[in-house]
C-alpha positions as a Markdown table, in Angstrom:
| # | Residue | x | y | z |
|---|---|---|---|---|
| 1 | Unk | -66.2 | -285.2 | -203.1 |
| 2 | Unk | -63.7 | -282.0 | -202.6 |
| 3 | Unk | -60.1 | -282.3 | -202.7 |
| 4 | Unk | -57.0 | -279.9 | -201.6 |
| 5 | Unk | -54.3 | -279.6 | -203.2 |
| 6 | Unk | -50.7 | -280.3 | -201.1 |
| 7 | Unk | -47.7 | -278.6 | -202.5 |
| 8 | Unk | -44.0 | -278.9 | -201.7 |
| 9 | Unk | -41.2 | -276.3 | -201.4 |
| 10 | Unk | -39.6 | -278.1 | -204.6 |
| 11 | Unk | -43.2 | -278.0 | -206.4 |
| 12 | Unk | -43.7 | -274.1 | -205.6 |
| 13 | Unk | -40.1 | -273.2 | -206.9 |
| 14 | Unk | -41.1 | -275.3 | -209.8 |
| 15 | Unk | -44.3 | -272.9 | -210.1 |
| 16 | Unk | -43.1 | -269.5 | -209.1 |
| 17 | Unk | -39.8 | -267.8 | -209.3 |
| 18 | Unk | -38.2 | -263.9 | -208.7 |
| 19 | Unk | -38.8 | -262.6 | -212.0 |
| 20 | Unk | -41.2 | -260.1 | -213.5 |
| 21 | Unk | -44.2 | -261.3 | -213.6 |
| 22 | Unk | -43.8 | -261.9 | -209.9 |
| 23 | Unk | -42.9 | -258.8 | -208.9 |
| 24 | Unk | -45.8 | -257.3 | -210.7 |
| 25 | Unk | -47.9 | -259.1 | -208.9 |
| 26 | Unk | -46.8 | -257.7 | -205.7 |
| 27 | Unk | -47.2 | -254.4 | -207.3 |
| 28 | Unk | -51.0 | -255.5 | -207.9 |
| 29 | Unk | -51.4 | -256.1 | -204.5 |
| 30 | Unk | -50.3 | -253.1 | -203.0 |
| 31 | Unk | -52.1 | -251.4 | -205.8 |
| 32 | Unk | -55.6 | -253.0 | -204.2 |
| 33 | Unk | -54.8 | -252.4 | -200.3 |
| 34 | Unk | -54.6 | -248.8 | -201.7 |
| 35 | Unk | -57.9 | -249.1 | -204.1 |
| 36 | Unk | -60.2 | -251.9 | -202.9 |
| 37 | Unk | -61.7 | -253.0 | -199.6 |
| 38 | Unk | -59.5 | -254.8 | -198.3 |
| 39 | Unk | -59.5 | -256.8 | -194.7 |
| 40 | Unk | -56.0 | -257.2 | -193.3 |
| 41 | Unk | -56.1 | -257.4 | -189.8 |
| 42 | Unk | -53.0 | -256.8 | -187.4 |
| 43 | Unk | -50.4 | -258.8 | -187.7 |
| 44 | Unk | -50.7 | -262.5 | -184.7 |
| 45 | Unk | -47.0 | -262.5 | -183.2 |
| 46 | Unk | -45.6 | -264.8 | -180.7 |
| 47 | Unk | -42.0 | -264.2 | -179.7 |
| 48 | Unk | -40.0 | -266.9 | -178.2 |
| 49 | Unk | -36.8 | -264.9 | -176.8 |
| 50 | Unk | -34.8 | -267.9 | -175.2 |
| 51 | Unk | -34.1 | -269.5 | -178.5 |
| 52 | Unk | -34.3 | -265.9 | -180.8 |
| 53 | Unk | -37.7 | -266.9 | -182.1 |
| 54 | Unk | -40.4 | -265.2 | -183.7 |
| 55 | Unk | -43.7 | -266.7 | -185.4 |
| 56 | Unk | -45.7 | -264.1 | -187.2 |
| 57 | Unk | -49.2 | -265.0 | -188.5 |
| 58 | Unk | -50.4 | -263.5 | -191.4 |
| 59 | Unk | -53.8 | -263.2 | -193.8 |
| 60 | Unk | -55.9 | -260.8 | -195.8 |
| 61 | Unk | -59.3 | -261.3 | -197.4 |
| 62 | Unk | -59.2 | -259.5 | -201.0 |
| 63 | Unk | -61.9 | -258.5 | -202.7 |
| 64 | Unk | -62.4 | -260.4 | -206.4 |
| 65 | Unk | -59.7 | -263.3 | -205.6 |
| 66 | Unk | -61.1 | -266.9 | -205.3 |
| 67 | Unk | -58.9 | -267.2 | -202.4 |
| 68 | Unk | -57.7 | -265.9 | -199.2 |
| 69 | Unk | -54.3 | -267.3 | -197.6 |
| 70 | Unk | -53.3 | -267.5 | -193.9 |
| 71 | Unk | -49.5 | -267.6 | -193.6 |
| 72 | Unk | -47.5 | -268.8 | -190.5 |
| 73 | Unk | -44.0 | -267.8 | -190.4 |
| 74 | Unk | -41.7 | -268.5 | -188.2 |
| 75 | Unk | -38.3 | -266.9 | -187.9 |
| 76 | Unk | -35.4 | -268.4 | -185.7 |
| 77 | Unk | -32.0 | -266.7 | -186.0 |
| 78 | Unk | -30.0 | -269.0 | -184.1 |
| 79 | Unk | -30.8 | -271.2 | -186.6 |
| 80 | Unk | -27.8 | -270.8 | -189.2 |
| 81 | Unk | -25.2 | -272.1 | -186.0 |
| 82 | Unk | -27.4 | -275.3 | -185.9 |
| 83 | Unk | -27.4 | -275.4 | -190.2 |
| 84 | Unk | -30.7 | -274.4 | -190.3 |
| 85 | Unk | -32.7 | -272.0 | -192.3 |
| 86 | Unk | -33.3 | -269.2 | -190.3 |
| 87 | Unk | -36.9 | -268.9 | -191.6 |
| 88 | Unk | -39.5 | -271.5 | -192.3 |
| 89 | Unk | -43.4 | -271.9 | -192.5 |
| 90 | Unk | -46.3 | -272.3 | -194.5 |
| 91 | Unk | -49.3 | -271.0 | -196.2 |
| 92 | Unk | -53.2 | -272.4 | -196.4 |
| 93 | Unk | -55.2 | -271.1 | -199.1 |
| 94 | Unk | -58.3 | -271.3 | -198.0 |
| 95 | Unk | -61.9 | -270.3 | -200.9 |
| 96 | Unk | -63.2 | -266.6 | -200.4 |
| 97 | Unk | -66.9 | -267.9 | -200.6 |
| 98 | Unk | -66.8 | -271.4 | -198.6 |
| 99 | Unk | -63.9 | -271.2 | -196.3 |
| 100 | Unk | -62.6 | -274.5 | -197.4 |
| 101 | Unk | -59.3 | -275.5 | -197.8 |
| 102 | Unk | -58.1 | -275.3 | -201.0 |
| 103 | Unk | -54.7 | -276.0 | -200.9 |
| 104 | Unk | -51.3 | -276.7 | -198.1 |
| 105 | Unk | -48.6 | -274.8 | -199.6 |
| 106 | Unk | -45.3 | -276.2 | -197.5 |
| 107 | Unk | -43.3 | -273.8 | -198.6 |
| 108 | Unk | -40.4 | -273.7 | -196.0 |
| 109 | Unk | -41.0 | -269.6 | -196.2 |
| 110 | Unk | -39.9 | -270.0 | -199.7 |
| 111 | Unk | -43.1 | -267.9 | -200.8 |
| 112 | Unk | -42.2 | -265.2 | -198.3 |
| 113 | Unk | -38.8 | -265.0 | -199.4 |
| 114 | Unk | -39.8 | -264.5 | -202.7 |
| 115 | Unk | -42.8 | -262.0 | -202.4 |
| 116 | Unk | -40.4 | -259.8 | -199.9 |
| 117 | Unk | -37.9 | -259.8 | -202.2 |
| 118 | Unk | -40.6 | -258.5 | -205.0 |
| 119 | Unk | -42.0 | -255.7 | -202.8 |
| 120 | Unk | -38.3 | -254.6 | -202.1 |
| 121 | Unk | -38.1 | -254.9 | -206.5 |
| 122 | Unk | -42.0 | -252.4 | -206.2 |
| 123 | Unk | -40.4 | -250.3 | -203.5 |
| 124 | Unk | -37.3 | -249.3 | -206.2 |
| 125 | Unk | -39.3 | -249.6 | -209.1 |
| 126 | Unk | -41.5 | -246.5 | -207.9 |
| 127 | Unk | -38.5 | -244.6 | -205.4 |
| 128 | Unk | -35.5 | -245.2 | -206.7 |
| 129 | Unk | -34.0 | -243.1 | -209.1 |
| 130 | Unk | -34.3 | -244.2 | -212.6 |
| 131 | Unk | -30.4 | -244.6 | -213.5 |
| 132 | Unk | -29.6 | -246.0 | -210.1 |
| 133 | Unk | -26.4 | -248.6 | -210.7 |
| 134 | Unk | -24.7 | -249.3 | -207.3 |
| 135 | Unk | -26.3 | -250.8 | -204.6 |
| 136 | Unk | -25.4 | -251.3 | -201.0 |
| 137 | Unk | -26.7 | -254.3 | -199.3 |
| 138 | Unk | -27.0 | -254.9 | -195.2 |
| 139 | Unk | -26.5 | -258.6 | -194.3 |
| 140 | Unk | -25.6 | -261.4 | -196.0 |
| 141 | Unk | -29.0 | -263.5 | -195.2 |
| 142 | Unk | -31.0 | -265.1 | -197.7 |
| 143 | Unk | -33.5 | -261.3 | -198.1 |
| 144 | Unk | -29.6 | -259.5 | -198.7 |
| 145 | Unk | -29.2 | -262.2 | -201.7 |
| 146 | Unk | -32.7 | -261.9 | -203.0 |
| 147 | Unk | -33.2 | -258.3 | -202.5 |
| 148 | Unk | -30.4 | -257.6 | -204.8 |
| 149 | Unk | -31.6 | -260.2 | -207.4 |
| 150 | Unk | -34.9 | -258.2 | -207.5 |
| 151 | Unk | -33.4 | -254.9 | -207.4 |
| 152 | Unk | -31.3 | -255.5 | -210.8 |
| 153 | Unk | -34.7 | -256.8 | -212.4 |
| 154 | Unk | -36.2 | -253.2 | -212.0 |
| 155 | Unk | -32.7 | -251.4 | -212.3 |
| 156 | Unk | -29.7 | -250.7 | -214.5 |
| 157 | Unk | -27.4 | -252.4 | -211.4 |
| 158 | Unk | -23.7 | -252.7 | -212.3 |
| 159 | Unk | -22.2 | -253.1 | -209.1 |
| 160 | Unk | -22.9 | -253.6 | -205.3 |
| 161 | Unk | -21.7 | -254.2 | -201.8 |
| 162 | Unk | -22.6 | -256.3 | -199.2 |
| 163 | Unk | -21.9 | -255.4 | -195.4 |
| 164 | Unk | -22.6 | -257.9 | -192.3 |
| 165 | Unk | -21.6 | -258.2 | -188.5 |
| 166 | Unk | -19.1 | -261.1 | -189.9 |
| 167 | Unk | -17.3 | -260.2 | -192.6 |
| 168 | Unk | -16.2 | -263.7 | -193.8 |
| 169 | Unk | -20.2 | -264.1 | -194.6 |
| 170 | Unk | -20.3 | -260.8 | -196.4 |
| 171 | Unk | -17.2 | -261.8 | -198.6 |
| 172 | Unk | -18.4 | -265.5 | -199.3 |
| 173 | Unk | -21.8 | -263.9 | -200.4 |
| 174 | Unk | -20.1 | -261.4 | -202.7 |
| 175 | Unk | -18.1 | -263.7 | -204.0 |
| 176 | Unk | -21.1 | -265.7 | -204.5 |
| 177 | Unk | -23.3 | -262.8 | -206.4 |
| 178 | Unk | -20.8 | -261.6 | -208.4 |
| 179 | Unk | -20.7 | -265.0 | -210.2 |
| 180 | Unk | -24.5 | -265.6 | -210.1 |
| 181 | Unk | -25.6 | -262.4 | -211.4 |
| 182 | Unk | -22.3 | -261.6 | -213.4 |
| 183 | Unk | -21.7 | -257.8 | -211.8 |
| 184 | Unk | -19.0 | -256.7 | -209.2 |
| 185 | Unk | -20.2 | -257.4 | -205.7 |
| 186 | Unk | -17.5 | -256.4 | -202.7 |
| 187 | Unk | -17.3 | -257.0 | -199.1 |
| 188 | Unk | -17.3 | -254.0 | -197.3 |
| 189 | Unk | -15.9 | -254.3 | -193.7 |
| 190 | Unk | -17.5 | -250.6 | -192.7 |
| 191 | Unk | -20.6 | -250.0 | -193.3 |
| 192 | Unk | -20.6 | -246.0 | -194.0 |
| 193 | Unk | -18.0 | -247.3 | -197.1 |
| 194 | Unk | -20.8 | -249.3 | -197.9 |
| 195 | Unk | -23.0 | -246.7 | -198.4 |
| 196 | Unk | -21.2 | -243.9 | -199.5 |
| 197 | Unk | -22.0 | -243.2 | -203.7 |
| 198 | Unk | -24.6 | -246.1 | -203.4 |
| 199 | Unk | -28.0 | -245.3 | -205.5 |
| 200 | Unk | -29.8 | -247.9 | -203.5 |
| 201 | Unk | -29.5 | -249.1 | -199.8 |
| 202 | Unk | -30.8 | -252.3 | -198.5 |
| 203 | Unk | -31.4 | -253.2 | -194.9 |
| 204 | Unk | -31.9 | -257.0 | -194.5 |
| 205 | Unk | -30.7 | -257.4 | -190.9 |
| 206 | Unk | -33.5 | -258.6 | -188.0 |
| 207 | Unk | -31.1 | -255.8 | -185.5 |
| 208 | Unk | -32.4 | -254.0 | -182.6 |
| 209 | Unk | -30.0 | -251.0 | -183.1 |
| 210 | Unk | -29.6 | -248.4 | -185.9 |
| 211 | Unk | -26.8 | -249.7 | -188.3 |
| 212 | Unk | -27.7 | -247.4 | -191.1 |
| 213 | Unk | -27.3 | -243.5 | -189.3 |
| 214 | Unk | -28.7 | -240.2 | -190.4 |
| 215 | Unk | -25.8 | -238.5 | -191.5 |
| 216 | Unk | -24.5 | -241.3 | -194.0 |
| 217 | Unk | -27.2 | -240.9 | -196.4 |
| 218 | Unk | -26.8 | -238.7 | -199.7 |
| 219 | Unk | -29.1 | -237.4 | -201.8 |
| 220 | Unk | -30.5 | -238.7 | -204.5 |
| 221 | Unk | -30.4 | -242.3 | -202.6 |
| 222 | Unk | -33.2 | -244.6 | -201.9 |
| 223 | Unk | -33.4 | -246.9 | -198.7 |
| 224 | Unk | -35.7 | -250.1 | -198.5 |
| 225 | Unk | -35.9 | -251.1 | -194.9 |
| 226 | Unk | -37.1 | -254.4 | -194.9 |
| 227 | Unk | -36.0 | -256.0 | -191.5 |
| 228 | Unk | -37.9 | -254.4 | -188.8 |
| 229 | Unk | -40.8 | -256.5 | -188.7 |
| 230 | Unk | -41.2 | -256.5 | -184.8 |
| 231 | Unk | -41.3 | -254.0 | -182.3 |
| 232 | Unk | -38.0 | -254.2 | -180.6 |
| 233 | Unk | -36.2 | -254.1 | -184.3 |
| 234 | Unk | -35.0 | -251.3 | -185.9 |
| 235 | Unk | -32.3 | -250.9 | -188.8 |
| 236 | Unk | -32.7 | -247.4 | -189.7 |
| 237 | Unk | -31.6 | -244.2 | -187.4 |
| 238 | Unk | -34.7 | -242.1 | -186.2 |
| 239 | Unk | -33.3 | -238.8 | -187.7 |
| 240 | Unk | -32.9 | -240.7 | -190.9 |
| 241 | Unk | -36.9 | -240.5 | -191.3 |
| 242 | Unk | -37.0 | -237.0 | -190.6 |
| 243 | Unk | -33.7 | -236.4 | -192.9 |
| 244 | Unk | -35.7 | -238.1 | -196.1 |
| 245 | Unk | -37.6 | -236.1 | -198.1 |
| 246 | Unk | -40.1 | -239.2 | -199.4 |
| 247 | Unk | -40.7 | -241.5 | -196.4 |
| 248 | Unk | -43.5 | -244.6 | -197.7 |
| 249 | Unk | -44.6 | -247.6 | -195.4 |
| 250 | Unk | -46.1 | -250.6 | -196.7 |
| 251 | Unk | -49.1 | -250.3 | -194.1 |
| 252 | Unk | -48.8 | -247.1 | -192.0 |
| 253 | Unk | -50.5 | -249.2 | -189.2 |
| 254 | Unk | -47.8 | -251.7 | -189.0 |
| 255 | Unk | -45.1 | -249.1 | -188.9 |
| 256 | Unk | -46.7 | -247.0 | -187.2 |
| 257 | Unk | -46.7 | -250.3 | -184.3 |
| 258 | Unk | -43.4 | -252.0 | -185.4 |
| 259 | Unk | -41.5 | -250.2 | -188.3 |
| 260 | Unk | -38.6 | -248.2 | -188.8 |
| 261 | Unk | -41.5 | -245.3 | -188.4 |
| 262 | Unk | -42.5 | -246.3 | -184.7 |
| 263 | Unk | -38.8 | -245.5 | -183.2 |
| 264 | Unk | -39.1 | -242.1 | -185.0 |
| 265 | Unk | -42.3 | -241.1 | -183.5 |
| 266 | Unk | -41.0 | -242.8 | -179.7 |
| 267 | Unk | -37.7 | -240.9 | -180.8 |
| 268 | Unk | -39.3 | -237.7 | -181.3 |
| 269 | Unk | -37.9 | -237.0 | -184.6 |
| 270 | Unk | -41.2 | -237.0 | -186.7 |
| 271 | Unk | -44.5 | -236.2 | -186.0 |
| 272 | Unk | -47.1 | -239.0 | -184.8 |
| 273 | Unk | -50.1 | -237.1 | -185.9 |
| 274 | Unk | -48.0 | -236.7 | -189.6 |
| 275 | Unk | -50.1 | -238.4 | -192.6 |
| 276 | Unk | -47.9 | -240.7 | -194.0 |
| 277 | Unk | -48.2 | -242.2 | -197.6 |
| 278 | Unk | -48.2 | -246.2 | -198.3 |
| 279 | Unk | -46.7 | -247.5 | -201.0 |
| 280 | Unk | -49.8 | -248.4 | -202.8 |
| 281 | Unk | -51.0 | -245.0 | -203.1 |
| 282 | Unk | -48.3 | -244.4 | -205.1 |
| 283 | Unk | -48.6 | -247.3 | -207.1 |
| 284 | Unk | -52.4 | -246.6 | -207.7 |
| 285 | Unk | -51.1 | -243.1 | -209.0 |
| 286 | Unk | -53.0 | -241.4 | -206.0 |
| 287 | Unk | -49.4 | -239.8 | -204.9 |
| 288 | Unk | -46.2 | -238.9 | -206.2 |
| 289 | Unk | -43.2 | -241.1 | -205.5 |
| 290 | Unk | -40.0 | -239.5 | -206.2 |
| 291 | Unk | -40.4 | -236.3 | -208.1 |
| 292 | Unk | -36.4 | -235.4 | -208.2 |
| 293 | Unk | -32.9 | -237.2 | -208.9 |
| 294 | Unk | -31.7 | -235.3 | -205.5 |
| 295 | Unk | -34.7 | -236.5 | -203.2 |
| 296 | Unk | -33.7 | -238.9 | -200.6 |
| 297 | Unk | -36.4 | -241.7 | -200.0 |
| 298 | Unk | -37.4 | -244.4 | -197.7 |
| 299 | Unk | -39.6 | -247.3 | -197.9 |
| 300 | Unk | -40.5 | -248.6 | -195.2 |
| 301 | Unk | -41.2 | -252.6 | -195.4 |
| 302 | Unk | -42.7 | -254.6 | -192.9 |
| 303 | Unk | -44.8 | -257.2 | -195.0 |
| 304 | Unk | -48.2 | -257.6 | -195.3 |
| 305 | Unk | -50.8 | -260.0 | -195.5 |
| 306 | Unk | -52.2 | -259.6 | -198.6 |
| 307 | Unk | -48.9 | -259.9 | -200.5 |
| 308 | Unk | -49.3 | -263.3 | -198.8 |
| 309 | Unk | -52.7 | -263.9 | -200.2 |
| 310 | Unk | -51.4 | -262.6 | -203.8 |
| 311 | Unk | -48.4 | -265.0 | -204.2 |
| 312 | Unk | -50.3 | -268.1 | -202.8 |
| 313 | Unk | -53.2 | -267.4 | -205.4 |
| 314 | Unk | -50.6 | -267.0 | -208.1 |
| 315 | Unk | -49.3 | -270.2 | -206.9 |
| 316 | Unk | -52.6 | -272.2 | -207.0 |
| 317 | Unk | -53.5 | -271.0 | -210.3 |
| 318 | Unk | -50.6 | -272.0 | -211.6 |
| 319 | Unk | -50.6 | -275.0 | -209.8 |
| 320 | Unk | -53.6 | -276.0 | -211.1 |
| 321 | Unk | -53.0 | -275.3 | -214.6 |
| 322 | Unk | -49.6 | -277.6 | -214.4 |
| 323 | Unk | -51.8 | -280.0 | -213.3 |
| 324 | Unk | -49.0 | -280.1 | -209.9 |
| 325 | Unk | -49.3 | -281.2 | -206.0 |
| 326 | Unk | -50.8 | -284.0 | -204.4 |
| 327 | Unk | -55.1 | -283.8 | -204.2 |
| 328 | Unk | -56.4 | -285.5 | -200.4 |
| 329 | Unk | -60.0 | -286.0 | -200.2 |
């Protein structure tokens, strides 16, 4: 008689954590989008506007993995007025040669959070520069908090600064940091302050105007855009992907539909026909990343599904090897 395997939030933070091993994970996966046959197909989105809802659906099939997830995540930003998480969800691991389900992860977005966060950590590891110590985060969300967290596992950072529309957030999650991860992290009330002399710059923010402009950025910094995972979002300044002289997506279709990349081609300021590199390509070794200290770079991050299917395998395995969950016939 088969059996899946039900897991909880508590049981999957039991099992996987933001650390190393994690984070190399992710770099595997976009190492095989870049090498292997991958399917990933567009990205299911349903918006609900009246109540600042978003679900996104999620999946890819990879070659050589037992398993293939399909992730539902939904993302209501209202939410924190009401205490509630602004993000939620699940993942179903279903088998790669039966379709059967083969486990419920009820996560509560947990594994989302954590394999964003760990493609922000790839996105530096490969683009930012090498003795990068100050970083500059936008927002004060649970991806601001996390993104620095993986940031300092792949990079020498001493100190950082968080900027958000309310600044009493932004100093309550400084405060915060700079006691959990034992560096100096200060509010910053203006967000060019924020990002002047920083080595790395975060954008964590779900806005639908540029808060991170052109004319700010330095060189030798690196930019991870991670919020503009819909259409009508967009963190970064069009002239800021023309400005960079190393601009990466995670999947050049997705931003290309609904990155920081598509308001630069609707903006005129790059070139749609332009080849653009994916971050596994440089993973893989197939491109260079940053070549020079003075280079400015971009990464841009809208999450794919296979990062979905490589944390919810990791999860299983382990799972199953810590004997963990609850088995239904």
């Amino acid at each position: 008689m088969r059996s899946t395997t039900v897991l909880t939030e508590q049981q999957l933070r039991d099992l996987i954590s933001l650390d190393l091993e994690t984070v190399r994970c992710v770099e595997e996966a976009f190492r095989t989008l870049a090498t292997k046959k991958v399917v990933m197909p567009p990205i299911l989105r349903l918006d609900i506007f009246e109540h600042r809802g978003e679900v996104d659906v999620k999946t890819a099939y990879v070659p050589g993995l037992e398993g293939f997830a399909i992730k539902i995540s939904p993302g209501f930003f209202g939410n924190p007025e009401l205490g509630l998480p602004s993000t939620n969800g699940l993942m179903i691991l279903l088998s790669s040669k039966t379709g059967l389900v083969q486990a419920l992860l009820l996560d509560n977005g947990y594994l989302t959070d954590v394999r964003t966060a760990a493609a922000g950590a790839v996105a530096a590891m490969h683009l930012a520069r090498k003795d990068s110590s100050v970083a500059a985060v936008f927002g004060a969300g649970m991806q601001a908090r996390l993104q620095l967290q993986a940031l300092m596992l792949v990079r020498p950072i001493r100190g950082a600064r968080i900027w958000a529309r309310d600044n009493s957030r932004a100093q309550k999650m400084a405060r915060e940091l700079s006691d959990q991860l034992r560096i100096n992290v200060t509010a910053c009330e203006n967000r060019e302050d924020a990002v002047a002399g920083a080595h790395v710059i975060i954008t964590t923010t779900p806005a639908d105007h540029p808060i991170l402009e052109a004319r700010w950025l330095e060189p030798g910094q690196h930019v991870t855009a991670m919020g503009s995972d819909a259409e009508h979002k967009n963190e970064v300044e069009p002239q800021a992907i023309a400005r960079a002289n190393v601009y990466v997506a995670d999947s050049v279709a997705q931003t290309r539909r609904l990155g920081e990349l598509h308001h630069a081609i609707a903006a005129g300021a790059v070139d749609g026909e332009h080849c653009f590199p994916e971050l596994g390509q440089i993973v893989a070794g197939a491109i260079a990343g940053r070549t020079d200290d003075n280079q400015i770079t971009i990464a841009d991050l809208t999450g794919t599904g296979i990062q979905d299917t490589a944390i919810a395998n990791l999860a299983f395995t382990r799972a199953l090897a810590a004997k963990a969950g609850t088995k239904i016939e």
